[in-house]
C-alpha positions as CSV (number, residue, x, y, z in Angstrom):
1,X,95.8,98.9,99.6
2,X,92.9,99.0,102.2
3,X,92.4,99.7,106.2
4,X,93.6,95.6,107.9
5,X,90.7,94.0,109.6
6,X,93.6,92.2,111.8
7,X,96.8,91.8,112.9
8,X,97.7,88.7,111.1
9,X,100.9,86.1,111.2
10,X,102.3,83.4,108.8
11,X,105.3,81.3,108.0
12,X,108.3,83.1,106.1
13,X,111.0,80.6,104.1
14,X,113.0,79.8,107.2
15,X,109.7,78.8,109.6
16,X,109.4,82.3,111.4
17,X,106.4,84.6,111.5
18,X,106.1,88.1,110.8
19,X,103.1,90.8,111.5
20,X,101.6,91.7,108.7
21,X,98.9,94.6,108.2
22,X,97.3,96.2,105.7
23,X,97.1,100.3,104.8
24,X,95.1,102.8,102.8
25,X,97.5,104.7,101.4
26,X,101.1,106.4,103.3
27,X,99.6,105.7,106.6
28,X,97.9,102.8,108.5
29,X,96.9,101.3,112.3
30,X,97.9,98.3,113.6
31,X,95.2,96.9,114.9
32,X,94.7,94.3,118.2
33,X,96.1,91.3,117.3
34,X,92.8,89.0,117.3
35,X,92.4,87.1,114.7
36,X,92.8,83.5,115.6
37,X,95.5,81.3,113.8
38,X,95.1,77.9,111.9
39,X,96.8,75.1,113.2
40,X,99.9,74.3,111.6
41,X,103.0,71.7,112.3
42,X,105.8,74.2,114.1
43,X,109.2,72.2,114.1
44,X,112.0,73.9,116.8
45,X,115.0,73.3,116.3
46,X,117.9,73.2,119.2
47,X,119.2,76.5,119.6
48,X,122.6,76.9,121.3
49,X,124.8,80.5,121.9
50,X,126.7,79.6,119.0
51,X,124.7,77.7,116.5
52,X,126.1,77.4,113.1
53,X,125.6,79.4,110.0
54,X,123.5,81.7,112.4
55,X,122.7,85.5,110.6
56,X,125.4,88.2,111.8
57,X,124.6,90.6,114.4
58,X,124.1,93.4,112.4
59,X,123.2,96.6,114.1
60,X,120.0,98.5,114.5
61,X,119.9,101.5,112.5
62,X,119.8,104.7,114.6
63,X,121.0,103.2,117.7
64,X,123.8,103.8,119.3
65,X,123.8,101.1,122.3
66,X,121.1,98.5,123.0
67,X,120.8,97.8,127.0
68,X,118.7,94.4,128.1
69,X,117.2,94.6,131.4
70,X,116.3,90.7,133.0
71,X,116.4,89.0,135.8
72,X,116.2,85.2,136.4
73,X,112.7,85.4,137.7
74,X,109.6,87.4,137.8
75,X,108.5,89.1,140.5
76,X,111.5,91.1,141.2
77,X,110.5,94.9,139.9
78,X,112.1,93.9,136.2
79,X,110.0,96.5,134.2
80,X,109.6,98.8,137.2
81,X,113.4,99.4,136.6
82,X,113.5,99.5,132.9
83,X,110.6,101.7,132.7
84,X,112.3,104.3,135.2
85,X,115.8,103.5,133.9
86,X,114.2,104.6,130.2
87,X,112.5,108.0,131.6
88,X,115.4,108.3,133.7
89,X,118.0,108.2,130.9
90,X,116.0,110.7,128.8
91,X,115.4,113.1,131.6
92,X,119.2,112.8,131.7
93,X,119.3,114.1,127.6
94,X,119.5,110.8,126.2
95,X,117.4,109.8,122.7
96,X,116.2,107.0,124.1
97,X,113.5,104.2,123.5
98,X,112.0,101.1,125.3
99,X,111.1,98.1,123.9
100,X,109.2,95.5,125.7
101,X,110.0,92.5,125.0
102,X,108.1,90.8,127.6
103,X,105.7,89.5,125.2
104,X,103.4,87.1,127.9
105,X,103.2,90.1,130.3
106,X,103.5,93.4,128.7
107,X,103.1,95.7,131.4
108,X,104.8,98.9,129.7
109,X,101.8,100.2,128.6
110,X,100.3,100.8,131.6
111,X,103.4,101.8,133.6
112,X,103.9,104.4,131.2
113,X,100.4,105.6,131.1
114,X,99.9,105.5,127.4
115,X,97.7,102.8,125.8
116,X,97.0,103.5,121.8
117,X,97.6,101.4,118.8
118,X,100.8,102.3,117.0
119,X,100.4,103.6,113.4
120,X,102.6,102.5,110.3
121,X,103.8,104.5,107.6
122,X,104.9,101.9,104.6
123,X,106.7,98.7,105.9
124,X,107.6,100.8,108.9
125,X,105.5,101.0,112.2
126,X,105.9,104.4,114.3
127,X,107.5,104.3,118.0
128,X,104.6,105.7,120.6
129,X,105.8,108.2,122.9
130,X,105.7,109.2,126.3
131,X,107.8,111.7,128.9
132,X,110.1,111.4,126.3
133,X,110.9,108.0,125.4
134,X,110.0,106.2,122.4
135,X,108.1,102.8,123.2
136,X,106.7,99.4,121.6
137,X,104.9,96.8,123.7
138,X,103.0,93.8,122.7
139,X,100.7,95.3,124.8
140,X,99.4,98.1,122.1
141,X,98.9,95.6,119.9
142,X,97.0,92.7,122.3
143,X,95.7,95.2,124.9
144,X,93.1,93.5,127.2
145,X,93.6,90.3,129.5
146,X,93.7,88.0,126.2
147,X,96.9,85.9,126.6
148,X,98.8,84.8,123.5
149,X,100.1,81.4,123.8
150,X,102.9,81.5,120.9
151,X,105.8,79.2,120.4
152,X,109.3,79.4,119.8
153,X,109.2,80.8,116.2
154,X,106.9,83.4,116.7
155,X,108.5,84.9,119.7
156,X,111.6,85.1,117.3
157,X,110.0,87.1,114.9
158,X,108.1,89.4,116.9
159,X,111.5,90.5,118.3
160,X,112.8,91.1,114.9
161,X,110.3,93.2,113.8
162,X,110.0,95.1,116.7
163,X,113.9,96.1,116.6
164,X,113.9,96.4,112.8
165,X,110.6,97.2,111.4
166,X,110.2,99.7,114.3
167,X,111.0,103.2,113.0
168,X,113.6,103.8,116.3
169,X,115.2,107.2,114.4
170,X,118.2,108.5,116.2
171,X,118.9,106.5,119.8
172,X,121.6,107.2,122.8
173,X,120.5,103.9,124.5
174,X,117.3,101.4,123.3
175,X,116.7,99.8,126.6
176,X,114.9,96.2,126.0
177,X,112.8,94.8,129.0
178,X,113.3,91.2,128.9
179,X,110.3,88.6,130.2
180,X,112.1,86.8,133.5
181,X,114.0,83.5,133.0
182,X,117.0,82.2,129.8
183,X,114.6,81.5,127.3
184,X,113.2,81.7,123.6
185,X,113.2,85.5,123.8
186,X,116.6,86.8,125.3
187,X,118.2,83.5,123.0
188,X,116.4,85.4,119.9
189,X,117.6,89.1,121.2
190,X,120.9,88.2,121.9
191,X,121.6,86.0,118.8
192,X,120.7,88.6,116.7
193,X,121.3,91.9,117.6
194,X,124.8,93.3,118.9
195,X,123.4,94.0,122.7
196,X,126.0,96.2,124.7
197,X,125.0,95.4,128.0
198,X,122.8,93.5,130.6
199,X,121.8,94.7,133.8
200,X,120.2,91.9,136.1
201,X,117.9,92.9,138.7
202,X,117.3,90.8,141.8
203,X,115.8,91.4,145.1
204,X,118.0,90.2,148.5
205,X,116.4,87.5,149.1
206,X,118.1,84.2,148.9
207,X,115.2,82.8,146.1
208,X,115.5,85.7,143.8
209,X,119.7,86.0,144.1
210,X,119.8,81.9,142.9
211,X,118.0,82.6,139.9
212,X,119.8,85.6,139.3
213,X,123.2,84.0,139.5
214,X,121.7,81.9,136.5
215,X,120.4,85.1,134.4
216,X,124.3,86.2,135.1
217,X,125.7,83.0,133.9
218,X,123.9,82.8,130.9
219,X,124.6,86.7,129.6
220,X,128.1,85.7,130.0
221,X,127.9,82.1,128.2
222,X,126.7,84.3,125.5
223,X,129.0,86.8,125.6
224,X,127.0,89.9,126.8
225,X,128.9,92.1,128.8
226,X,127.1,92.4,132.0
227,X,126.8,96.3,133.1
228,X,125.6,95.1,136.8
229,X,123.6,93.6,139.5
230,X,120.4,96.1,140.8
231,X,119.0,95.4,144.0
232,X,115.5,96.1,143.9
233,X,113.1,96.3,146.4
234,X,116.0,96.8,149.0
235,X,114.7,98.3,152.1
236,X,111.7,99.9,153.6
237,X,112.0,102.9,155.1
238,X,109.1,103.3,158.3
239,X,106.9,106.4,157.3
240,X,106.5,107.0,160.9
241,X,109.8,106.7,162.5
242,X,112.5,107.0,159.5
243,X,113.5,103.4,160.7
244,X,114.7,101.3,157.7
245,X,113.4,97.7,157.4
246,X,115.6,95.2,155.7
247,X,112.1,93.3,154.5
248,X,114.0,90.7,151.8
249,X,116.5,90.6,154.0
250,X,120.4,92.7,153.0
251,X,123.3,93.0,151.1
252,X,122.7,89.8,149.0
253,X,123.3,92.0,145.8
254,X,126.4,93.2,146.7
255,X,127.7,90.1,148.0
256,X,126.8,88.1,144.9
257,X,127.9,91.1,142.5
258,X,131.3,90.4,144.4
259,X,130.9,86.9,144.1
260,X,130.5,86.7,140.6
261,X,133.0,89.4,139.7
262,X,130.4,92.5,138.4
263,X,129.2,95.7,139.4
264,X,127.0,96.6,141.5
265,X,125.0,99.2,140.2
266,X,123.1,100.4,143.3
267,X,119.9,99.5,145.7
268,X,116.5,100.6,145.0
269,X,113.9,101.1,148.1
270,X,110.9,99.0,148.8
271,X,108.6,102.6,148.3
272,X,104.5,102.2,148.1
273,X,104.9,105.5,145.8
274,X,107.1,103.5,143.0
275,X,103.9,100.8,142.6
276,X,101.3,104.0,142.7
277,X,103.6,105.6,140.3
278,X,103.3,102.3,137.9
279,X,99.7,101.6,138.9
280,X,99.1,105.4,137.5
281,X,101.3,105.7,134.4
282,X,103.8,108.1,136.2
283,X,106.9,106.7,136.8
284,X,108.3,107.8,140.2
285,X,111.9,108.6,138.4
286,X,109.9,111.8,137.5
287,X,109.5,113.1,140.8
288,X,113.0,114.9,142.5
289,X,112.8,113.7,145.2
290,X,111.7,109.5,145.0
291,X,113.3,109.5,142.2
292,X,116.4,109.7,142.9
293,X,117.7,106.5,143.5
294,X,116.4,105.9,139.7
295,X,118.2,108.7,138.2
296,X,121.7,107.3,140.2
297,X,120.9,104.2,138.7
298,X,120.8,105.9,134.7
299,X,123.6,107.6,135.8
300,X,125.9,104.3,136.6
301,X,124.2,102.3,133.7
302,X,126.1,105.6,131.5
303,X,129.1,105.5,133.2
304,X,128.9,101.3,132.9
305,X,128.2,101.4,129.1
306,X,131.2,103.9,128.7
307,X,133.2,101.7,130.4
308,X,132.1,98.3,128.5
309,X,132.6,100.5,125.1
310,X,136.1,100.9,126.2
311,X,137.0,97.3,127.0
312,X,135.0,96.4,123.9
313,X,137.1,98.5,121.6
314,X,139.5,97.5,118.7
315,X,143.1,96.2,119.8
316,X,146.2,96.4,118.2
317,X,148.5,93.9,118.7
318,X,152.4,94.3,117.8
319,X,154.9,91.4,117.4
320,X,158.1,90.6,116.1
């Protein structure tokens, strides 16, 4: 086998695509994905929570609980809080890993400081790592402002392979930032592989909590437990006189978490060093002080997944 040229993709037997690359001998690179792709008719079929004769939800080897992170819109802090939540958890001791899955905006790279292209060793293509988590992103494989404008099918198999043909070794918690919004991605995800939990983050405001309340509704039409509501970007605290400024207004997280009958798993401040901290590839849960509010929030997500693993656990039943 010889060095791939490109990242390639092409139709398996059921209409998906996979990446495919090619290796000189144990170990190869992916490289950028940027070859261009021959037109070809795509048919998408309706896809529904429960479609029929769907493939079982077989676990990831290695991982002990898979944690998606969306929110029903973008703009909200989404991958500010999974990339913290991830360094957070393993500053905590977890094993843990981050998957992107934001596939149109892959912004882990960058918020984690790390930008190289992963290498693969067989059939199997090696995790990057940074401050101790274990990462994939689109992003290493498409770096630059290039947009990929894929549909339905492709998105479904780039998911795959990036939970199962990513060498993930031994996890605690494999936290999966969702792109914003209830579509071909978190229906692939969540179809597929046995998530434990969902936390939806949202900002006070009255736009972001109506499409959060949708995010919420779909994790439970599809039966995801949901670990809880975040409010991000919750106050501002004035740098001159301590005074705290409710900029997206207050309190709409809790009061929707109430509302809709789930946890609330905390509020996260509107801070200018969280977005130098992702401008700079140091995220701020790093930093005592900042980053504490971050490290609560690993903390609860714990406690949360404990809880869900509880409730989720086999029953007996007894009867005459």
């Amino acid at each position: 086998m010889q060095h791939s040229r490109f990242l390639t993709v092409f139709p398996t037997w059921h209409s998906h695509f996979r990446l495919c690359f090619k290796s000189a001998g144990r170990q190869s690179r992916l490289l950028p994905l940027s070859a261009a792709f021959a037109p070809a008719p795509v048919t998408i079929d309706l896809m529904t929570p429960n479609q029929p004769g769907q493939a079982p939800k077989l676990p990831i080897p290695g991982v002990k609980y898979l944690v998606a992170v969306g929110s029903g819109k973008g703009g909200v802090g989404k991958t500010t809080v999974s990339v913290n939540l991830a360094v957070g958890l393993a500053s905590l001791g977890y094993k843990t890993g981050l998957l992107d899955a934001d596939v149109y905006g892959p912004n882990v790279p960058l918020m984690m400081g790390i930008n190289k292209t992963p290498m693969a060793f067989g059939d199997r293509i090696q995790p990057l790592e940074q401050f101790g988590v274990k990462l994939m992103s689109m992003g290493f494989l498409s770096p630059g402002d290039k947009p990929l404008v894929w549909r339905g099918p492709m998105l479904h198999s780039v998911i795959q392979q990036f939970l199962r043909g990513v060498d993930w070794g031994e996890l605690d918690y494999l936290v999966i930032d969702l792109p914003p919004g209830t579509g071909d991605v978190q229906l692939s995800l969540i179809q597929t592989a046995p998530v434990t939990g969902a936390i939806v983050v949202t900002t006070p405001s009255d736009v972001s909590l109506e499409d959060a309340r949708k995010a919420i509704q779909m994790f439970h039409q599809v039966k995801v437990p949901i670990l809880g509501i975040v409010e991000n970007m919750s106050f501002l605290t004035c740098p001159h006189c301590g005074e705290r400024i409710d900029v997206f207004s207050h309190g709409g997280g809790l009061r929707t978490a109430k509302q809709m009958d789930v946890h609330f798993l905390g509020e996260l401040p509107l801070d200018p060093q969280i977005r130098i901290g992702g401008d700079c590839g140091q995220p701020i849960v790093r930093h005592k002080t900042e980053g504490e509010p971050f490290l609560e929030l690993a903390r609860n997500t714990v406690a949360r997944v404990a809880d869900v693993g509880q409730n989720q656990g086999p029953k007996i039943e007894i009867s005459d």
